[in-house]
TIMISE-308628 format. One line per 10 residues: their letters; for each residue x, y negated, z of C-alpha. Coordinates in Angstrom, 3 decimals, m for minus. Example, Ala and Ser with C-alpha at 12.3 -4.5 7.8 and 13.67 -1.06 7.14 Angstrom:
<recs>
AS> 12.300:4.500:7.800  13.670:1.060:7.140
</recs>
This chain:
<recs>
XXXXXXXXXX> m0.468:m0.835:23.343  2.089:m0.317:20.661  4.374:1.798:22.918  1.503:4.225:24.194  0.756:4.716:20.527  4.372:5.209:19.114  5.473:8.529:18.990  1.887:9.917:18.665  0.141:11.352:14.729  m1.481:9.123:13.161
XXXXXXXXXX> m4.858:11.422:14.462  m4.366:10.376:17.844  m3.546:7.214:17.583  m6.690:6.426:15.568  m8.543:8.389:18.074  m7.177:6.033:20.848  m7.864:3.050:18.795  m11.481:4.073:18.544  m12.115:4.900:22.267  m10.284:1.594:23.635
XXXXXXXXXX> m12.608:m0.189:20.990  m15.766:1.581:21.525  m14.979:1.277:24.899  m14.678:m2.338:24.859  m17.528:m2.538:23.193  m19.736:m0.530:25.098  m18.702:m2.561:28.640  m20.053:m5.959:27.060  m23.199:m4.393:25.753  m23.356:m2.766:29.098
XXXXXXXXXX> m22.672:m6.134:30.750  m24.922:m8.057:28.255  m27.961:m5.479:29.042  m27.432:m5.718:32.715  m27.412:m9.485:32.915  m30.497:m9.218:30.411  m32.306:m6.576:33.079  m31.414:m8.489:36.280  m32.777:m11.600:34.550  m35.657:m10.282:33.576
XXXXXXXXXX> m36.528:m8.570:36.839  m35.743:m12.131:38.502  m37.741:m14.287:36.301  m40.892:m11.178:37.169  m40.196:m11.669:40.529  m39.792:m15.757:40.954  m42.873:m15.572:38.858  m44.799:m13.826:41.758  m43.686:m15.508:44.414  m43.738:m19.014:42.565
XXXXXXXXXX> m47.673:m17.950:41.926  m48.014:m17.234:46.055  m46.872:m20.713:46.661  m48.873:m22.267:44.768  m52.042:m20.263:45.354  m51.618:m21.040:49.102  m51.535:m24.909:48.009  m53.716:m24.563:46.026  m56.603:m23.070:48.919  m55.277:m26.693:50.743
XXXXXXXXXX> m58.146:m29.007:51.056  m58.400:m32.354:52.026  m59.327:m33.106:55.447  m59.875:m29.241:56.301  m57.807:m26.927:58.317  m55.108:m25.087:57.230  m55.743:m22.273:55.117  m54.528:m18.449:55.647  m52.048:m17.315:53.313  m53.526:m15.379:50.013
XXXXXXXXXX> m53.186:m11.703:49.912  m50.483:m11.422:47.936  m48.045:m8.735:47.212  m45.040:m11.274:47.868  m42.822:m10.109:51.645  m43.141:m13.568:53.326  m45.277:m16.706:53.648  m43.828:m20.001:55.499  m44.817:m23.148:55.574  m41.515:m25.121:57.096
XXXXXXXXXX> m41.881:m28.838:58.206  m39.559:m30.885:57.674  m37.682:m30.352:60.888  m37.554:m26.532:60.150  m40.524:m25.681:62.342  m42.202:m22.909:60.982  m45.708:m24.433:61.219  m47.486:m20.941:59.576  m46.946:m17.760:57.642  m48.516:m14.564:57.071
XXXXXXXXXX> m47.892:m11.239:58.995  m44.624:m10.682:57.380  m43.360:m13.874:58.321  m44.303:m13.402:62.474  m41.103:m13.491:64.490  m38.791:m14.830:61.170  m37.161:m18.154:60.953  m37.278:m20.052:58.284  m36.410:m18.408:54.689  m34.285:m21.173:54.170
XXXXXXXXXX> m32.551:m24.452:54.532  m33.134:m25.847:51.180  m35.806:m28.766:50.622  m37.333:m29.199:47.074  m37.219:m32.738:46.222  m39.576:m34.943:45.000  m38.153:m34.768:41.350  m37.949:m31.306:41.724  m39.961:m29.797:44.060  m39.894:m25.777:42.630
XXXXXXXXXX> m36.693:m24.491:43.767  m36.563:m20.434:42.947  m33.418:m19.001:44.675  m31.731:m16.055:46.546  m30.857:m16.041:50.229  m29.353:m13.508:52.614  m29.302:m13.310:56.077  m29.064:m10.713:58.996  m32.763:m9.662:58.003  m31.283:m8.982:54.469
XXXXXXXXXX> m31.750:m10.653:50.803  m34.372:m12.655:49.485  m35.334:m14.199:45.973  m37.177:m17.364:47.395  m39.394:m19.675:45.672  m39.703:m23.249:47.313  m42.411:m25.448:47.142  m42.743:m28.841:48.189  m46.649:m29.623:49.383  m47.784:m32.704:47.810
XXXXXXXXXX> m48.881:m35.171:50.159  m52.343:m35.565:48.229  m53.286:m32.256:48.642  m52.820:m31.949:52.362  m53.250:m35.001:54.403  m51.243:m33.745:57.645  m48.130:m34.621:56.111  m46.987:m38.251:56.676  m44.782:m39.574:53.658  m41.342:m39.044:55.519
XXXXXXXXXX> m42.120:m35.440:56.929  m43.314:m33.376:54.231  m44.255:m29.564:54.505  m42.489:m26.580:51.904  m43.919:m23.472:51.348  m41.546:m20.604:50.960  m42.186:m17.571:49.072  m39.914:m14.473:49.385  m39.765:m10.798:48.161  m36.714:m8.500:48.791
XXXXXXXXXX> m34.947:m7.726:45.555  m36.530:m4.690:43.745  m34.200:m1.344:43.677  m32.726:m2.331:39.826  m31.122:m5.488:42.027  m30.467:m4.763:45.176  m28.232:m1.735:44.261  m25.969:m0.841:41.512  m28.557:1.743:39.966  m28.652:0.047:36.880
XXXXXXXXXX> m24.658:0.021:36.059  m24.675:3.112:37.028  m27.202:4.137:34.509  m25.262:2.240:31.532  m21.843:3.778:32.497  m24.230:7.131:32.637  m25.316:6.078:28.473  m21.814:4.764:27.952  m19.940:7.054:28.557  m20.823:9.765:26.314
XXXXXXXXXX> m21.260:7.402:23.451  m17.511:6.839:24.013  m16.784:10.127:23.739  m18.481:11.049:20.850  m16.963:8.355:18.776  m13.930:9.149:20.080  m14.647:13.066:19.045  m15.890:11.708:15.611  m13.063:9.726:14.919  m10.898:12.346:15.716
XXXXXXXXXX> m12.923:14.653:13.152  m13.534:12.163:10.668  m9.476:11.061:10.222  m8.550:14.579:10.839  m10.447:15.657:7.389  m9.163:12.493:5.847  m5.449:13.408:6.353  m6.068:16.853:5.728  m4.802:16.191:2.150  m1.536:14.475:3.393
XXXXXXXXXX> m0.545:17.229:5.805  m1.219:19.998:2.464  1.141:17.120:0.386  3.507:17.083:3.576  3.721:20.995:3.469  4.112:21.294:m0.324  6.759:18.365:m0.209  9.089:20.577:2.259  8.980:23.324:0.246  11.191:21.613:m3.138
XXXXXXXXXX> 14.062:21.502:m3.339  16.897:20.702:m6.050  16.800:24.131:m7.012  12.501:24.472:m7.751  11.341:21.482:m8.678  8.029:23.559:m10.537  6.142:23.271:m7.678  3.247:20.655:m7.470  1.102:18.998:m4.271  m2.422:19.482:m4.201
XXXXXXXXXX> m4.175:16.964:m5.749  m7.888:16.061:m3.926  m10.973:15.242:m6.158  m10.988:11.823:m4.441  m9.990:8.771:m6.640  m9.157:7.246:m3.354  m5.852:6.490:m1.740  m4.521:9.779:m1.040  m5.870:11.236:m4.547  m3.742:8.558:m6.503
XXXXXXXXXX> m0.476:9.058:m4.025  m0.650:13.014:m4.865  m1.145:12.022:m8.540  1.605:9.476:m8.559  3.425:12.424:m6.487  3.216:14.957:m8.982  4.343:12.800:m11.678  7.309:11.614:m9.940  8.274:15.531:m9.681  7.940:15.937:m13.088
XXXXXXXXXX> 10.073:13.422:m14.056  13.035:14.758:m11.609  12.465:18.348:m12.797  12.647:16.795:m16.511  15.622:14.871:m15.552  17.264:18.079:m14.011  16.731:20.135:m16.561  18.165:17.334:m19.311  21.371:17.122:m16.651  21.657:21.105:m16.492
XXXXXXXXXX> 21.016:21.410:m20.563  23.421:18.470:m20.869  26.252:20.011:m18.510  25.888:23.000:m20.004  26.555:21.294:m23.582  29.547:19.422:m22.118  31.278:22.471:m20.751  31.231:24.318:m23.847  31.741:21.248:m26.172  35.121:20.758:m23.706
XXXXXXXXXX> 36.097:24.089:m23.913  36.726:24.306:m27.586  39.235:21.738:m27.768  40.669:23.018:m24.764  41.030:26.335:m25.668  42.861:25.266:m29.251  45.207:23.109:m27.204  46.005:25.710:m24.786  45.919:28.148:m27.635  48.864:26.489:m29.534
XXXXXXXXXX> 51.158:25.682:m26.072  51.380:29.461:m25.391  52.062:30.149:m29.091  54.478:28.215:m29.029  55.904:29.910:m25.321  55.685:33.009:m26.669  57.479:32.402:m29.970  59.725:29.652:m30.162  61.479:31.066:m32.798  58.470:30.834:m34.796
XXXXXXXXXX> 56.724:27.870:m33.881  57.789:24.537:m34.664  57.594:22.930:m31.758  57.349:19.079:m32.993  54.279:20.884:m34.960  53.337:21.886:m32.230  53.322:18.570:m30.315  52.008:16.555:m33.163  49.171:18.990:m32.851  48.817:19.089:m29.370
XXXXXXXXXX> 48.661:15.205:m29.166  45.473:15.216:m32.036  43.927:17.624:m29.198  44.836:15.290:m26.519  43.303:12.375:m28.487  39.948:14.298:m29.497  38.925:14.971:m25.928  39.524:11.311:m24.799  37.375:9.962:m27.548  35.098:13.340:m25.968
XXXXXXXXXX> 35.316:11.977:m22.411  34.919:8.025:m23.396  31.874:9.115:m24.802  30.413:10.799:m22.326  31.534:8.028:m19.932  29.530:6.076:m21.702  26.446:7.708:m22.067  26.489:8.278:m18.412  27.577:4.476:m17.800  24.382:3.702:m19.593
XXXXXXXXXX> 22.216:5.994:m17.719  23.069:4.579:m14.052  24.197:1.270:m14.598  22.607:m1.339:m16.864  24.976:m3.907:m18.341  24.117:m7.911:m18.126  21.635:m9.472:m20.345  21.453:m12.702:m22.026  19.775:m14.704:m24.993  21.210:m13.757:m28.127
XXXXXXXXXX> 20.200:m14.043:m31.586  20.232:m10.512:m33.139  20.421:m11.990:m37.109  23.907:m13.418:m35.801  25.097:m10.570:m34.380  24.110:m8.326:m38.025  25.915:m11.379:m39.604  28.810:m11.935:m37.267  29.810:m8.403:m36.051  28.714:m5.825:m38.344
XXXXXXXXXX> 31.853:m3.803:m38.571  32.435:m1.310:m41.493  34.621:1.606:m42.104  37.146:1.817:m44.900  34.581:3.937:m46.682  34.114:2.694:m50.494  30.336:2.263:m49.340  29.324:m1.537:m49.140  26.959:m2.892:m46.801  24.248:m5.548:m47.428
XXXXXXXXXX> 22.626:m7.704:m44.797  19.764:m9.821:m44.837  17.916:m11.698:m41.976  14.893:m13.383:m42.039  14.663:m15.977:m39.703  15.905:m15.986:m36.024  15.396:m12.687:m34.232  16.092:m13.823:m30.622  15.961:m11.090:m28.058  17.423:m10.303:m24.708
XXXXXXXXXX> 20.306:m8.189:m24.544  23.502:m7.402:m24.431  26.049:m8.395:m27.231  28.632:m5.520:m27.024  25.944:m2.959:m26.595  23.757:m3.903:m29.420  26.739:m4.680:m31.789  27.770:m1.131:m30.656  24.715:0.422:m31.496  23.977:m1.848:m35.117
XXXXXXXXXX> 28.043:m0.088:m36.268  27.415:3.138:m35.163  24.338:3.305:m37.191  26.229:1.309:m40.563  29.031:3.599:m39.757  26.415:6.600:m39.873  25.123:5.546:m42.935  28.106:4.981:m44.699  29.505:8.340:m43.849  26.041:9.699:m45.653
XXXXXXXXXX> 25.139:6.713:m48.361  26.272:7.373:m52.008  26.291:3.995:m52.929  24.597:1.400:m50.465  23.792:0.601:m47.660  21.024:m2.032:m46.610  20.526:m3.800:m43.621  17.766:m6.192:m42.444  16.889:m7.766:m39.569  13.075:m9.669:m38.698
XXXXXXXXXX> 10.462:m10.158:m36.836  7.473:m8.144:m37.279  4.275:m7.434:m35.021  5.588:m9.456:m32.277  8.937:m7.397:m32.187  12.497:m7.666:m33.319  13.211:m5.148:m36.502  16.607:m4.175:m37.300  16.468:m1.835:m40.491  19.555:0.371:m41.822
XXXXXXXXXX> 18.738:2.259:m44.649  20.934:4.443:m46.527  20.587:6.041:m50.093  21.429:9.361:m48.847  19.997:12.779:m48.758  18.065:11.443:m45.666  17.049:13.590:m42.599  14.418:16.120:m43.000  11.467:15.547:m40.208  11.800:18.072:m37.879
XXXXXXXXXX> 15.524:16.712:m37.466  14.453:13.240:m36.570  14.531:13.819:m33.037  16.667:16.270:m32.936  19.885:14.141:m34.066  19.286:12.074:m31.061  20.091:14.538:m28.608  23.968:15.080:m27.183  26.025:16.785:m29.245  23.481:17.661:m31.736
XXXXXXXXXX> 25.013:17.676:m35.422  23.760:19.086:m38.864  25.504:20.680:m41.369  25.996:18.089:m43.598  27.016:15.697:m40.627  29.729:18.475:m40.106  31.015:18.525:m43.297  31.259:14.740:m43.393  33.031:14.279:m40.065  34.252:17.381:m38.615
XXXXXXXXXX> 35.875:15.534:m35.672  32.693:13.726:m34.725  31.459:14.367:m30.763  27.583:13.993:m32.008  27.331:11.728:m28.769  26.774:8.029:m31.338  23.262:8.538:m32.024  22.488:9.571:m28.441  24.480:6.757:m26.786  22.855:3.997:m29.323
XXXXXXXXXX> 19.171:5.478:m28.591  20.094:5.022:m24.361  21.489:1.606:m25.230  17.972:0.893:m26.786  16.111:1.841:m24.008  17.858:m0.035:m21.313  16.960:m2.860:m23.285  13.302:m2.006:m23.439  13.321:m1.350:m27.174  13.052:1.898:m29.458
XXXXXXXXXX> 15.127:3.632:m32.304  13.610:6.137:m34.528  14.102:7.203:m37.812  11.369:6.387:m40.007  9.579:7.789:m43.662  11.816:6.192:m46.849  11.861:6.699:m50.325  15.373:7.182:m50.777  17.789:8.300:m47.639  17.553:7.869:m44.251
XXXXXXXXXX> 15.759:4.951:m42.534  16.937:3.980:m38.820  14.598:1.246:m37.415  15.513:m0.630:m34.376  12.364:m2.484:m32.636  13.576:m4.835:m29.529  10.712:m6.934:m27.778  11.407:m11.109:m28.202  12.796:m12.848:m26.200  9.244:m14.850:m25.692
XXXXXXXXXX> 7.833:m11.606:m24.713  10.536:m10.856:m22.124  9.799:m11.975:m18.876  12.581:m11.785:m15.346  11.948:m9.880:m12.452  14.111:m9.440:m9.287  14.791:m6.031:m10.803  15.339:m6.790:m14.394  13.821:m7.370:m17.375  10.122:m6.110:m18.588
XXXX> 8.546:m6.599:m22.179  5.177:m7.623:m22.290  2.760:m7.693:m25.904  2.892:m11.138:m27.614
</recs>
């Protein structure tokens, strides 16, 4: 069955499924009402010929002669001695031997049953005559009556299968027609996603499948569908914003490097050409800080690093690193602040931001580290000009620098903040930069490591 439905739409193969079933179903009703009919019709017809017998014995008398046979609608009337003598019989019965062999006993002395011969088929009722009733028999010989019709048209052909293949058939079909309607409109969807579906590509991912009014099956996988698109089109467009930033943010040092080599081609008289080195070299070194950085970001994008148990108050204690900037740095931790993550990364991201602070503080910087609403809270908080609102986000994106972030560090690849927010979200956590009083205000929020649970895929936060 499972090669004659491979290869075929799912259409057909339903439609198969749904004739070989109603099929199946309609040959044992079929055969379930024809052994009903037939047994029926016998039990009418044993009932007839039962009621001849029995009439005829009844009409028996003691000491009289022997009675005619009752006018009875049954074919044939015997009564058989034992010897199989066929003592009488009415005008059916002239010329016939006897309907059959078979003696009713004593303990059962009704026997209905069906006979053939070269005169054809019977149903047969046979009586045995009690002795009482007619004294001719002697206890050793008794007489049987015999009753026997031929078997009414329904029987004796195959009229009635005939007539339930007839009714059968067409109920097959039409189920099989239904189904094929039925599954058709239910897949109608699919084949409209299916079309839709071929027709994005890389290059237009704006298009969207039809979504059905249905909250059924189909209606959620053209939702879930349509999502899914968005996010590649949003991720496309991020990777085609964030190429474009790299090319041009790798051109500039480029260009100045290549700038001062042919200077110093064209006019070596001019040019000092250990200046020229020495210059070249600070080049050189900008864009490998330029690519390590991007290597990074993208290393964080694609491949999560290893996580284990860590508590994040030792690691503000342990491995807060600061610049040589006259700027000091306060800590305080509250308690342990276990989480799951990974060391490096989040000791990474923890400098970058004390680093970020220092280069705008003016005379402090203040970090903390808790737990609060069933999360870990890493606070860095500078005294600063802070970051005006509609910068907030802004600062996190690649290569993104303000002016007073420029004036401060005019070598920076504004790649920190973007690589420390990715680092975050790998580890299921969030960085924003939050209303203060004074300066800027970077909060870190990390779930607990009691609200962490494994998976074969990684790890998933779940509310405490």
């Amino acid at each position: 069955m499972g090669d004659l439905l491979h290869g075929h739409s799912i259409q057909a193969r339903f439609a198969m499924l749904a004739a070989a079933a109603s099929l199946l179903l309609m040959t044992l009703m079929g055969i379930g009402f024809d052994l009903a009919v037939r047994n029926q019709v016998q039990n009418q017809v044993f009932n007839q010929t039962q009621g001849a017998a029995t009439e005829w014995i009844a009409l028996m008398r003691t000491g009289g002669r022997l009675p005619p046979p009752p006018n009875t609608p049954v074919d044939v009337l015997q009564i058989v001695n034992s010897r199989g003598k066929v003592i009488a019989g009415n005008a059916g019965a002239v010329g016939w031997p006897p309907l059959s062999i078979v003696r009713p006993t004593a303990d059962k002395p009704i026997v209905n049953l069906t006979e053939c011969s070269r005169a054809g088929c019977h149903l047969i009722t046979a009586v045995r005559i009690p002795p009482q009733v007619y004294p001719r028999i002697v206890a050793d010989e008794p007489d049987f009556v015999y009753a026997g019709m031929e078997p009414p048209p329904v029987l004796a052909s195959h009229l009635l299968e005939f007539s339930t293949l007839a009714l059968g058939i067409p109920v097959v079909l039409a189920t099989t027609w239904l189904t094929w309607i039925l599954i058709g409109r239910t897949l109608r969807p699919v084949e409209l996603i299916r079309a839709r579906m071929s027709e994005i590509s890389v290059t237009n991912l704006s298009l969207r499948v039809p979504e059905p009014r249905s909250d059924d099956e189909i209606g959620r996988l053209a939702r879930t569908a349509n999502q899914t698109l968005t996010r590649l089109e949003e991720a496309m467009e991020q990777q085609r914003r964030f190429a474009h930033v790299v090319s041009h943010e790798l051109k500039t040092p480029l260009a100045g490097l290549r700038t001062q080599l042919e200077e110093a081609l064209l006019y070596p008289d001019d040019v000092d050409p250990c200046e020229t080195i020495r210059t070249g070299l600070c080049s050189a070194e900008r864009l490998q800080e330029l690519i390590d950085d991007l290597l990074a970001y993208a290393r964080i994008k694609t491949a999560p690093a290893p996580l284990e148990p860590l508590d994040l108050g030792a690691v503000v204690k342990e491995e807060m690193i600061t610049t040589a900037r006259p700027v000091p740095v306060s800590t305080h931790v509250y308690g342990e602040v276990k989480v799951l993550g990974n060391r490096l990364q989040l000791a990474a991201v923890l400098n970058n931001l004390v680093v970020n602070a220092q280069r705008h503080a003016k005379a402090a910087v203040e970090v903390t580290a808790r737990c609060a609403a069933g999360a870990a809270v890493v606070t860095v908080i500078d005294d600063g000009k802070g970051i005006a609102p509609e910068d907030r986000e802004r600062v996190f994106q690649p290569f993104v620098r303000l002016g007073e972030g420029r004036r401060r560090d005019p070598q920076g690849s504004g790649l920190g903040l973007a690589i420390s927010r990715s680092i975050v979200a790998a580890h299921n956590g969030t960085l924003k930069i939050e209303d203060s009083p004074r300066g800027a205000r970077f909060v870190l929020r990390l779930p607990l490591l009691n609200a962490v649970r494994l998976t074969p895929q990684g790890p998933y936060a779940t509310a405490v």
